[in-house]
C-alpha positions as CSV (number, residue, x, y, z in Angstrom):
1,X,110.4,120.0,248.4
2,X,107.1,118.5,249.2
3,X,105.5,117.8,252.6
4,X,104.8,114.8,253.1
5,X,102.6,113.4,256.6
6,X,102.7,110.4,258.9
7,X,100.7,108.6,261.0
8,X,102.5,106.8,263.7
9,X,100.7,104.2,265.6
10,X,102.4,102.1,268.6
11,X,99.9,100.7,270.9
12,X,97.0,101.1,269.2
13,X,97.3,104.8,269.1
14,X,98.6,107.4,267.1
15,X,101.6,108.8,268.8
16,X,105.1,110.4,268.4
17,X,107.8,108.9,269.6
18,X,111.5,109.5,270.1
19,X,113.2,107.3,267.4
20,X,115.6,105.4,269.2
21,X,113.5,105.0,272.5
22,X,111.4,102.2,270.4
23,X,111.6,98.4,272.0
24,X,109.9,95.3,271.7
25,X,110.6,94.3,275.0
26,X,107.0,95.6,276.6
27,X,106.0,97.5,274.1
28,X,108.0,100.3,275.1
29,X,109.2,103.7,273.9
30,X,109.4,107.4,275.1
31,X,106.7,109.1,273.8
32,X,106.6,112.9,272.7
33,X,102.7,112.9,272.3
34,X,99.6,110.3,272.2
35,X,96.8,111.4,270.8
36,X,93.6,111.7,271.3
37,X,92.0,111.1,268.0
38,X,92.0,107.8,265.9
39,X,94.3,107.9,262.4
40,X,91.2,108.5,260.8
41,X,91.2,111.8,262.3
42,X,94.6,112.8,260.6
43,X,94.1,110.8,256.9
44,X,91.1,112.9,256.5
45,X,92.7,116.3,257.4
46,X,95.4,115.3,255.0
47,X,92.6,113.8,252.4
48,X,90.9,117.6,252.5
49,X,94.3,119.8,252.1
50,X,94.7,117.2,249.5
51,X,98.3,116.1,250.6
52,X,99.1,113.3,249.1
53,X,102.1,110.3,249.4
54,X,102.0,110.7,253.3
55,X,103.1,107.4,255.2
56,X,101.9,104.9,258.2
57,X,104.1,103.6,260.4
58,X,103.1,100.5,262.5
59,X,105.2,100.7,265.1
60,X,104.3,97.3,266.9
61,X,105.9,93.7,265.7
62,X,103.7,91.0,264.5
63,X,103.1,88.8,267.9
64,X,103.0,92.0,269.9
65,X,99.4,92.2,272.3
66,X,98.9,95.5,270.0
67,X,99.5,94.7,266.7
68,X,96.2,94.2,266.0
69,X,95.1,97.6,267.4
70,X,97.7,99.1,265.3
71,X,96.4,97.3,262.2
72,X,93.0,98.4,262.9
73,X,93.9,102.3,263.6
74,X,95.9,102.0,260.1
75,X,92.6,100.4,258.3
76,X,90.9,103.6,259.7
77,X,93.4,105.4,258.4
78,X,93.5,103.9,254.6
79,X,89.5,103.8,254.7
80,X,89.5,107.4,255.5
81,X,92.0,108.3,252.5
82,X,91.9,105.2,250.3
83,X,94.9,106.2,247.9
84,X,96.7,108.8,249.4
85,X,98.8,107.3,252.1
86,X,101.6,104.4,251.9
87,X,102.0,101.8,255.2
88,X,105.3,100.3,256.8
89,X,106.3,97.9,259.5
90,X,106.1,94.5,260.0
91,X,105.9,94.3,255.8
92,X,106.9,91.1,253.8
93,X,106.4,89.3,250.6
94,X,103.0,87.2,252.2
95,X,101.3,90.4,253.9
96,X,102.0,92.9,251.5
97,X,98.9,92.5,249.1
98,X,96.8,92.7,252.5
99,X,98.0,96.1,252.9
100,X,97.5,97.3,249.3
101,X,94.1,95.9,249.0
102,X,93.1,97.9,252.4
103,X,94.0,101.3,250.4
104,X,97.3,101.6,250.6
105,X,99.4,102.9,247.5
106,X,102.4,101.6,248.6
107,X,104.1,99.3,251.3
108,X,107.3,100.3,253.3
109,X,110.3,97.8,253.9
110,X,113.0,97.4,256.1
111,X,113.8,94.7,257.7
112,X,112.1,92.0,255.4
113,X,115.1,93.3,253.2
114,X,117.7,94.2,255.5
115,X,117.9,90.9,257.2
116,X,121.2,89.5,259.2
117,X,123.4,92.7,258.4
118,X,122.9,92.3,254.8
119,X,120.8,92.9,251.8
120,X,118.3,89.9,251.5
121,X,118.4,89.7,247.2
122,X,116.0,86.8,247.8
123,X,113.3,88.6,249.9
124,X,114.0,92.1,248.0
125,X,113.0,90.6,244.2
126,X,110.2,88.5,246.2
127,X,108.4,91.9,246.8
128,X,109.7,93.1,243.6
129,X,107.5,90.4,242.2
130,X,104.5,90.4,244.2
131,X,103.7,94.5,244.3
132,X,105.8,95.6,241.9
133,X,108.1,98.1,241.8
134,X,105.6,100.7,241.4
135,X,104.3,99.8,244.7
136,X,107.7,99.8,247.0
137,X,109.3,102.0,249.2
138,X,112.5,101.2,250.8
139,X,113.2,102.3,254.2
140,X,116.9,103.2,254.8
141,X,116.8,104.6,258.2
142,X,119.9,104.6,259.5
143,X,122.3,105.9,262.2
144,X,125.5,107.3,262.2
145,X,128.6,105.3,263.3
146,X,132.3,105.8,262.6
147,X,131.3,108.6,260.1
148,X,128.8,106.8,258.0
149,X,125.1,106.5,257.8
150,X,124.7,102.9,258.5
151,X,120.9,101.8,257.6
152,X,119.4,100.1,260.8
153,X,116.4,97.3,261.1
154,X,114.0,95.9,263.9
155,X,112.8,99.5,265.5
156,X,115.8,101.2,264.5
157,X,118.0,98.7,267.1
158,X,120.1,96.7,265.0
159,X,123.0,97.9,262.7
160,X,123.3,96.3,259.0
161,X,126.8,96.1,257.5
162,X,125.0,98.4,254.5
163,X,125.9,102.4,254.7
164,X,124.1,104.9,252.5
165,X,126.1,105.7,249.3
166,X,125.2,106.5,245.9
167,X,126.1,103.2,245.0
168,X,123.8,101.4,247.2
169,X,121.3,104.3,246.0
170,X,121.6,103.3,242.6
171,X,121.5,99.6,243.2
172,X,118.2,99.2,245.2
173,X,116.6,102.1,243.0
174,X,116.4,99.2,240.2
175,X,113.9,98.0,243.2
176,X,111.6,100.3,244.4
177,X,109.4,103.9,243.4
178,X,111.3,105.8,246.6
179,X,113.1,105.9,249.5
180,X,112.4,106.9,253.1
181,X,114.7,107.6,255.3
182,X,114.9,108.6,258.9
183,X,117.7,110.2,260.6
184,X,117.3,108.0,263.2
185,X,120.1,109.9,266.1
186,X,117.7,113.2,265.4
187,X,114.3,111.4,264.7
188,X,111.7,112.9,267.1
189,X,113.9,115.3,268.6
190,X,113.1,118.4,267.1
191,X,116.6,119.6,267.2
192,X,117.8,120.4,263.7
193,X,118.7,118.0,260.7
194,X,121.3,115.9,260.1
195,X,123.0,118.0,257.7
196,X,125.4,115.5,256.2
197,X,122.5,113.4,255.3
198,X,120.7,115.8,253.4
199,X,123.6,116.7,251.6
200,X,124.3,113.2,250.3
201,X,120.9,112.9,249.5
202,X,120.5,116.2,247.6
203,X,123.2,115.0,245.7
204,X,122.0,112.1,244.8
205,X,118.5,112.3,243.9
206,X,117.8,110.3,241.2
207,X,114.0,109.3,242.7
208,X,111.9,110.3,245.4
209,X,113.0,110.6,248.8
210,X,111.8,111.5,251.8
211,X,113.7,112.7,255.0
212,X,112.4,112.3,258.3
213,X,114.2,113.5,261.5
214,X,115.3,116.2,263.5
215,X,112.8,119.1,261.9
216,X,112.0,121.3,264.9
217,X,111.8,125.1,263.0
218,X,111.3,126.8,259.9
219,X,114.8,127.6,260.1
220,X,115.1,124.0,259.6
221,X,113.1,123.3,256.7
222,X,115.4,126.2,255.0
223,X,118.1,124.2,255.6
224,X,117.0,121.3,254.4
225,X,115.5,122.9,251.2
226,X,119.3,124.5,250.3
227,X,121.3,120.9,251.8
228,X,118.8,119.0,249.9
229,X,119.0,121.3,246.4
230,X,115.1,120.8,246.6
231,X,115.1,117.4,245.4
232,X,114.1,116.1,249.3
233,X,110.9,115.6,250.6
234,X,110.1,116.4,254.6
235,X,107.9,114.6,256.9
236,X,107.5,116.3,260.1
237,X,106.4,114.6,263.2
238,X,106.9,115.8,266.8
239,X,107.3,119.5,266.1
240,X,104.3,119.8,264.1
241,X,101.5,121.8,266.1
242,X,98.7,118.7,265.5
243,X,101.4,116.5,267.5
244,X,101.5,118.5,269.9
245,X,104.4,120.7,268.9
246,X,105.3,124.4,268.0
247,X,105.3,124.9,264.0
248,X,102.3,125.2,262.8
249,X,100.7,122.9,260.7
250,X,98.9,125.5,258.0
251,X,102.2,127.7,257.9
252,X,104.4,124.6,257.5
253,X,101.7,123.8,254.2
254,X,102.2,127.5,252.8
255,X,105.8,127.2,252.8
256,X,106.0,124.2,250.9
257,X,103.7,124.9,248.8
């Protein structure tokens, strides 16, 4: 299991938020920390522990007042560590190359894909075809509802009919170089894993993934080692020490190292 960072920006700063607080309407969200420093800051503390496959997350929709903000704070970020981070949100077939060119080794994708409830074939073999597989990462955040994981779109608001199974893990693989997903109901919480989750996932695990959501101790990073049968990833937002929380960052590097 491999760390892997983020960068969140909403607002034209980097910030943690609770997952499911996120709305367009205002810009809103409810924030767990906003930083001081620019994304630069972080890219180039993970550039020097040499922690690579990290993610940005622009939390802001095109046609926001601070989309453009966010764009720049991720530019500062893929200047600062030109192949070493990947970038999501707001991520199509037109915009994609934009992204890549800045530094970026791969885009994230939700709801370019995950349009109307369902899986948009058209738009999915569209990116397919203008980055590449090598160059994709699905985003199957998702939330749980009547006992399954449903993957959610547009800041984690809207339901799609799709629910994470190995199927639909197989299928979309034929797409993309990995998977991230959030545990949305947990995300930015800091209050243990969702453990159900990790266990399909571990199961699974057939390409890179990486679970976000709900990491608030060492304890839980255990768990999620031993759910995940060490095939999962982790990225680690709000509890992290250089977000403002209590794990610290070096000792969460030594033990996944």
């Amino acid at each position: 299991m491999k760390f892997r960072p983020c960068i969140d920006i909403h607002n034209g700063a980097v910030k943690q938020i609770v997952g499911g607080s996120l709305r367009d309407e205002a810009d809103m969200a409810k924030e767990n920390y906003v930083s001081e420093c620019n994304a630069d800051f972080y890219a180039k503390l993970y550039k020097q522990d040499k922690i690579a496959g990290g993610h940005i997350i622009i939390l802001n929709p095109e046609g926001s007042s601070f989309y453009e903000a966010d764009v720049e704070q991720a530019k500062l970020a893929l200047d600062a560590y030109p192949g070493g981070l990947q970038i999501g949100g707001g991520i199509t077939a037109k915009n994609a190359h934009k992204f890549l060119d800045m530094g970026a080794t791969h885009v994230i994708v939700t709801s370019y894909v995950f349009k109307d409830g369902k899986i948009n074939y058209d738009n999915l073999k569209k990116l397919k075809s203008e980055v590449g597989r090598e160059h994709l990462v699905l985003d199957l955040s998702c939330r749980m509802r009547d006992g399954r994981y449903y993957i959610v779109t547009d800041r984690w608001q809207k339901y799609t009919d799709v629910t994470i199974t190995a199927e639909v893990l197989d299928e979309l693989s034929d797409f993309c170089d990995e998977y991230l997903i959030h545990a949305v109901d947990v995300e930015g919480k800091a209050t243990g894993i969702e453990k159900g989750l990790a266990v399909m996932l571990g199961k699974w695990g057939k390409i890179p993934v990486t679970y976000a959501g709900g990491v608030g101790s060492f304890e839980d990073l255990r768990l999620l080692k031993e759910l995940g049968q060490e095939k999962l990833d982790v990225t680690i937002g709000s509890a992290l020490d250089i977000f403002g929380g209590s794990m610290p960052y070096k000792e969460v590097l030594d033990y996944l190292s």
